[in-house]
C-alpha positions as CSV (number, residue, x, y, z in Angstrom):
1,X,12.4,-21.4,16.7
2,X,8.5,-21.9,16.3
3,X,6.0,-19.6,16.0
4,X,5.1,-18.7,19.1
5,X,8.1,-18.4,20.4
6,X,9.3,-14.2,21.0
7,X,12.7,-13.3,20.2
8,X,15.4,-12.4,22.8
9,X,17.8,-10.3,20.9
10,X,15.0,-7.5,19.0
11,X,11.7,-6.3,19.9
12,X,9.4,-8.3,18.0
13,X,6.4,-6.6,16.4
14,X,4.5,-9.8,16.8
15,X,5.1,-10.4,20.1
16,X,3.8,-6.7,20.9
17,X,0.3,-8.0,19.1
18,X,0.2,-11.2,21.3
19,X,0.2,-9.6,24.5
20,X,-1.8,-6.7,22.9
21,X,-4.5,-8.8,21.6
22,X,-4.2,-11.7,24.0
23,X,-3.2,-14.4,20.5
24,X,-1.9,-14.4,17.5
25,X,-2.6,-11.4,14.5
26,X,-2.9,-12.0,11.4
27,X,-3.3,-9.5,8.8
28,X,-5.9,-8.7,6.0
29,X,-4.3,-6.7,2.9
30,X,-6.5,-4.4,1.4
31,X,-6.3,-2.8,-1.9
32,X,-8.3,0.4,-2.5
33,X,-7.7,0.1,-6.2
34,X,-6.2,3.6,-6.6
35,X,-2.8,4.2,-8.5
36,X,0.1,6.1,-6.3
37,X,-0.2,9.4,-7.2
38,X,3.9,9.6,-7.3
39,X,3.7,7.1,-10.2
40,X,1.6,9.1,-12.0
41,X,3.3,12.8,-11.7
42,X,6.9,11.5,-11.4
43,X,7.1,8.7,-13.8
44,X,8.3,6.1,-13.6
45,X,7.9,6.6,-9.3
46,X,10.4,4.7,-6.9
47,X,12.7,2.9,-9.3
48,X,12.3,-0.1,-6.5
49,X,8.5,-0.6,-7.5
50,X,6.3,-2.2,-9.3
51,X,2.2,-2.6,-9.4
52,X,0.6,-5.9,-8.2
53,X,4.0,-7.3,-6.0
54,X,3.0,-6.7,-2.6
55,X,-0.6,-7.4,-2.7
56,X,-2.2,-9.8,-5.5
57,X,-4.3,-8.0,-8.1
58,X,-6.7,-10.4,-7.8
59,X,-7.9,-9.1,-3.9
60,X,-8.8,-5.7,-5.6
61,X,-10.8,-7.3,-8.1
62,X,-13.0,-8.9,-5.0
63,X,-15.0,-5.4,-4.7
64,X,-15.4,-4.0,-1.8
65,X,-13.5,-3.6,1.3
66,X,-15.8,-5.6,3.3
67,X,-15.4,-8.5,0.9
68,X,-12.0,-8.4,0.8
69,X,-11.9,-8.5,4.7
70,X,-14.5,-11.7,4.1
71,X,-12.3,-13.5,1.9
72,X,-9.1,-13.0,3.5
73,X,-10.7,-13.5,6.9
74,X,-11.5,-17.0,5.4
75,X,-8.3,-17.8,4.1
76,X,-5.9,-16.2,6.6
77,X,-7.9,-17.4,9.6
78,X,-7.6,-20.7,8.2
79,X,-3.9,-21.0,7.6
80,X,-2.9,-19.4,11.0
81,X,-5.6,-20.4,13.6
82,X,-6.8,-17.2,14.5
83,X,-9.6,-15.0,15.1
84,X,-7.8,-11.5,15.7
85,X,-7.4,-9.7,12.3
86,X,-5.8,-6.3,11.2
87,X,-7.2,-4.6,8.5
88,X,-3.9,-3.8,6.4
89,X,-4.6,-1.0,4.0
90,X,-1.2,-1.9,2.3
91,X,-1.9,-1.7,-1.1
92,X,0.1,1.8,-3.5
93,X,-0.5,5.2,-1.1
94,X,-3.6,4.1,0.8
95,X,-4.3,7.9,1.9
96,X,-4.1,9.0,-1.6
97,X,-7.6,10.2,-3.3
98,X,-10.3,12.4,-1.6
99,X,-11.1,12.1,2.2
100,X,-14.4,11.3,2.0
101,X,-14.1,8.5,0.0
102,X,-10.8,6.9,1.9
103,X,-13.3,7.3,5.4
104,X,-15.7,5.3,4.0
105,X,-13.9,2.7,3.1
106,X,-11.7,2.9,5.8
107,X,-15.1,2.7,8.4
108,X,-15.8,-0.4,6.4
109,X,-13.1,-2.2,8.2
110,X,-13.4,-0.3,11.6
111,X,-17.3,-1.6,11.7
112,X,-16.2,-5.4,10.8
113,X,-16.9,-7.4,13.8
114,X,-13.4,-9.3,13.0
115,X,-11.5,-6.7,12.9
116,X,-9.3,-5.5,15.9
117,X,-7.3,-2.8,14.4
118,X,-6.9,-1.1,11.2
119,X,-3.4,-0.2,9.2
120,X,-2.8,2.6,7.0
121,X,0.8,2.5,4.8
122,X,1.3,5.5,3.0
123,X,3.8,8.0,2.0
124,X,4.6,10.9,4.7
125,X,3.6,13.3,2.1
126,X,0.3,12.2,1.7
127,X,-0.1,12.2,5.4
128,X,-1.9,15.5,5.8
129,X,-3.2,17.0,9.3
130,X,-6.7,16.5,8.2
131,X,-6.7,12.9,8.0
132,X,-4.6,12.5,10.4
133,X,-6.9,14.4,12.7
134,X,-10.1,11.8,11.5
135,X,-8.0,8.9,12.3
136,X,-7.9,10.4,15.7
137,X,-11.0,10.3,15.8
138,X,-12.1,6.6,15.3
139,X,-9.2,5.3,17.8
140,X,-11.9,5.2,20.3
141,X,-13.5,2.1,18.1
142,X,-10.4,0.2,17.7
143,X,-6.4,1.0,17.6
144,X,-5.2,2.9,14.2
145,X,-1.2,1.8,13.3
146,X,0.0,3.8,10.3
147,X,3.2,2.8,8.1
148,X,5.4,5.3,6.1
149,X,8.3,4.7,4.1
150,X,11.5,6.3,4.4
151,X,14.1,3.9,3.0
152,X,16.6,6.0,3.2
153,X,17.5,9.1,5.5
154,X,20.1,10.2,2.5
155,X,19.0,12.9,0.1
156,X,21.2,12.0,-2.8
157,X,20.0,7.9,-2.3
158,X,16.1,9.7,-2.5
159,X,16.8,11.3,-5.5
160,X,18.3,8.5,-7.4
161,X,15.5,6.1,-6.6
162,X,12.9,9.0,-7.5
163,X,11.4,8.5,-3.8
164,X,10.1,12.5,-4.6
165,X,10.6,13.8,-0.3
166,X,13.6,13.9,2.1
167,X,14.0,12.5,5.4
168,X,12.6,16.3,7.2
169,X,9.3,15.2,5.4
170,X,9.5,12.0,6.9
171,X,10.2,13.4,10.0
172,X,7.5,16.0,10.1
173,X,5.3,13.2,9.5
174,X,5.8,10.9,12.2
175,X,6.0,14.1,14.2
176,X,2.3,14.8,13.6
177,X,0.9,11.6,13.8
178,X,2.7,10.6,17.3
179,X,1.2,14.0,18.5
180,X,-1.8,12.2,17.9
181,X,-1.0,9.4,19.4
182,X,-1.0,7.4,16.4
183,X,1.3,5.2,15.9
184,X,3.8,4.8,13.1
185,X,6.1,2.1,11.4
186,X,8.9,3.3,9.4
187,X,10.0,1.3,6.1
188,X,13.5,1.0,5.4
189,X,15.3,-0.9,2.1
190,X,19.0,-1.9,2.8
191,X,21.4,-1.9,0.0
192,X,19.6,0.9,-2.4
193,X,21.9,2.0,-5.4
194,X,24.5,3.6,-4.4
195,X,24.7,3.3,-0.5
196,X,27.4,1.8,1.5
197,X,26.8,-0.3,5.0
198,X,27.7,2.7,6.6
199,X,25.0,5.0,4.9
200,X,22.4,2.3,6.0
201,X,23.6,1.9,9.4
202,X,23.2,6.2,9.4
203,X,19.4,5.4,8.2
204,X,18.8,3.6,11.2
205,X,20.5,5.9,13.3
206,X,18.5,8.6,11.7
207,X,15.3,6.3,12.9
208,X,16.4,6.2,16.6
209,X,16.0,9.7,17.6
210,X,12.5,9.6,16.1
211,X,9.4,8.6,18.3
212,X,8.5,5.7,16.2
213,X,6.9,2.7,17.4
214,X,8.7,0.1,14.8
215,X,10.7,-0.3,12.3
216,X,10.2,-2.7,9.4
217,X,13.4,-3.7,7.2
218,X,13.5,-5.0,3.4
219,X,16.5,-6.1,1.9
220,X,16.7,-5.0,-1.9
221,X,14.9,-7.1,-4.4
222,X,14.7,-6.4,-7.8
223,X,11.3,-7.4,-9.7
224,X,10.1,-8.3,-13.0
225,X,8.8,-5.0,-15.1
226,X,10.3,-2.3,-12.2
227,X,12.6,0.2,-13.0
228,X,15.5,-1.2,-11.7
229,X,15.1,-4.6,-13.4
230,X,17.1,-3.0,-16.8
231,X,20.0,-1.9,-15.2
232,X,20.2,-4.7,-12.6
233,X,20.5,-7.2,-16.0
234,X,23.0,-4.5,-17.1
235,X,25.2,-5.4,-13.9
236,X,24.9,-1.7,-12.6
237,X,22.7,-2.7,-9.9
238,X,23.8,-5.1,-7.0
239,X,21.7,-6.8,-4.3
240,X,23.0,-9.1,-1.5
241,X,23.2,-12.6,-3.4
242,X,23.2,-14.4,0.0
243,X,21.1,-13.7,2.9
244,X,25.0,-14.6,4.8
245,X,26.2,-11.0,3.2
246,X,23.1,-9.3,4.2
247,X,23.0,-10.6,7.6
248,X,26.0,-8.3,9.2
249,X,24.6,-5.0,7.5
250,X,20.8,-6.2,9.2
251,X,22.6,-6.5,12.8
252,X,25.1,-3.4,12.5
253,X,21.6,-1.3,11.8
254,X,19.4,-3.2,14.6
255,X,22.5,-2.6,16.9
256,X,22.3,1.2,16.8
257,X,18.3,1.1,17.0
258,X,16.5,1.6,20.2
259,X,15.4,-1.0,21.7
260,X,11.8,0.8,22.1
261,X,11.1,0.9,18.5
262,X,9.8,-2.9,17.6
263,X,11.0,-4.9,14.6
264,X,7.7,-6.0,12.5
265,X,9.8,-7.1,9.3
266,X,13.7,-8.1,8.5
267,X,13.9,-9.0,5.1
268,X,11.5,-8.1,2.1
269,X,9.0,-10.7,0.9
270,X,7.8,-10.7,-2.7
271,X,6.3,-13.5,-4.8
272,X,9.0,-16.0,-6.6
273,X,6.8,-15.4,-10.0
274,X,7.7,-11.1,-9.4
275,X,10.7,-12.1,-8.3
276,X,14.5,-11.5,-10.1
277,X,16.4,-11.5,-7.1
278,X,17.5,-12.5,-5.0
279,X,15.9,-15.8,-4.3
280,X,17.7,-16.9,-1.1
281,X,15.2,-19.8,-0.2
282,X,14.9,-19.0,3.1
283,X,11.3,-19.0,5.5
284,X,10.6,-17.1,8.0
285,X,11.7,-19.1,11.5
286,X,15.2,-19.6,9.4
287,X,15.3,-16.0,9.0
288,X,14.8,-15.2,12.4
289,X,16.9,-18.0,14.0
290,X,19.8,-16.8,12.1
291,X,19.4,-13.4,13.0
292,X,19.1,-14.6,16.9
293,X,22.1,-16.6,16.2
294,X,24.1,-13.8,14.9
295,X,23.4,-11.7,17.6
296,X,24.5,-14.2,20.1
297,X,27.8,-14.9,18.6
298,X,28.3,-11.4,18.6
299,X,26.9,-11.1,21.9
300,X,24.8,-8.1,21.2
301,X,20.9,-7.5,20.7
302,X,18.9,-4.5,19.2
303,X,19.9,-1.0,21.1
304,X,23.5,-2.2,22.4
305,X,25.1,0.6,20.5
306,X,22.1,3.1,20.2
307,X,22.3,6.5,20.9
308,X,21.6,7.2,24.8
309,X,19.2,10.0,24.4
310,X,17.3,8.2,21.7
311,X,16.0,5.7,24.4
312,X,13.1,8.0,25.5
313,X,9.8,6.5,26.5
314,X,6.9,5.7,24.0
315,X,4.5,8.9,23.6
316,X,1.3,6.7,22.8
């Protein structure tokens, strides 16, 4: 499968952006170079984490936002041919610190001329109804998408990766942004300590009676320095070795999930020098051929066992 090619089987995020944007989307991460405030109060924060993995240190150390947007503009717009970017505010809890400070350096990425749309990924308790309501405010310059993560809808799965809310929280959040009409991605991690397929397959059905607009999946990896790496060498913590064990668990969860909530992600992506495991070796278009190829033999797609009632219409 190439790249320009949309999947049949899910609703693909990327497709959305195509025919959104009229090409191909690439985004920019940012890094506001602030800590996660649940690191710092609840030590050592989700036991799944670890600083500097999902975006480089070395794009904080550019300075501003607006240079970071140049550079990555640069590089990204190389690499992929395109001249639609997202700001990605991906980096920790990018609503954490004070308001007026986030706005500012938030507008610096709604004013770039580049820039189409801007992403916020946060936690849904540092979502409050005052930034939400000045997000509100500045769709009329270019779309806002916000991502929160959930990873699991199971309170004892929460506590024991010191995620520090529940699912309601989670809930509550999407809740208020949708009434705003902002969109919202939910994270998700499949096979966290403790959970069966059946637990993860609940997450997702958890997921489908909210009014999300996608869904992004990560498959458990453990990385150099996190919490998890001690007991994962200890042998108390399993991940799926092969990407032909986590392949089932991916489609039971997809199955149950409306078919109105896109797919942006379907497997976690971390740097091989960050990396323990698992390494499966495997690029994108594999990833996503397999996953259309398992569907097929099993003659299913995304929704085919969701919920009726959770197929409702999008509210943005």
């Amino acid at each position: 499968m190439n790249a320009t090619t949309a999947p049949t089987h899910f609703n693909s995020y990327n497709a959305y952006l195509r025919l959104r944007f009229g090409g191909r989307v690439a985004k920019i991460s940012l890094d506001l170079g602030i800590p996660c405030p649940h690191r710092r109060d609840h030590p050592p924060g989700c036991v799944y984490c670890r600083p500097g993995v999902i975006v480089a240190d070395r794009i904080g150390a550019l300075g501003s936002i607006t240079n970071q947007l140049n550079a990555g503009i640069l590089a990204v717009g190389a690499r992929y041919e395109t001249d639609l970017f997202l700001a990605y505010f991906q980096n920790e809890s990018a609503s954490a610190g004070d308001l007026k400070w986030l706005l500012e350096r938030y507008d610096e990425a709604f004013n770039h001329p580049k820039i189409v749309g801007v992403t916020i990924s946060t936690r849904p308790d540092m979502a409050g109804d005052t930034l939400l309501d000045m997000l509100m405010a500045r769709t009329w310059r270019k779309p806002v998408f916000l991502e929160f993560g959930l990873q699991s809808a199971h309170a004892e799965t929460l506590a024991r990766i010191n995620r520090g809310h529940d699912a309601e929280i989670f809930a509550d959040a999407v809740g208020r942004a949708t009434a705003r009409r902002l969109p919202v991605t939910a994270h998700a991690i499949l096979g966290l300590p403790g959970e069966t397929p059946e637990m993860m397959v609940e997450t997702f059905r958890f997921l489908g009676g909210l009014p999300l607009d996608a869904v992004k999946v990560h498959h458990l990896q453990i990385y150099r320095g996190a919490a998890l790496e001690a007991p994962w060498w200890r042998g108390e913590v399993k991940t799926f070795a092969r990407f032909e064990d986590y392949l089932p668990v991916l489609l039971d969860c997809l199955e149950v999930l409306p078919w109105r909530i896109k797919v942006q992600r379907l497997v976690a992506d971390a740097p091989r020098t960050h990396l323990l495991a698992p390494d499966w070796g495997l690029a994108k278009n594999d990833i996503i051929a397999r996953v259309e190829a398992g569907f097929a033999a099993r003659e299913t797609r995304q929704g085919s066992r969701a919920n009726p009632a959770h197929s409702i219409p999008r509210l943005f």
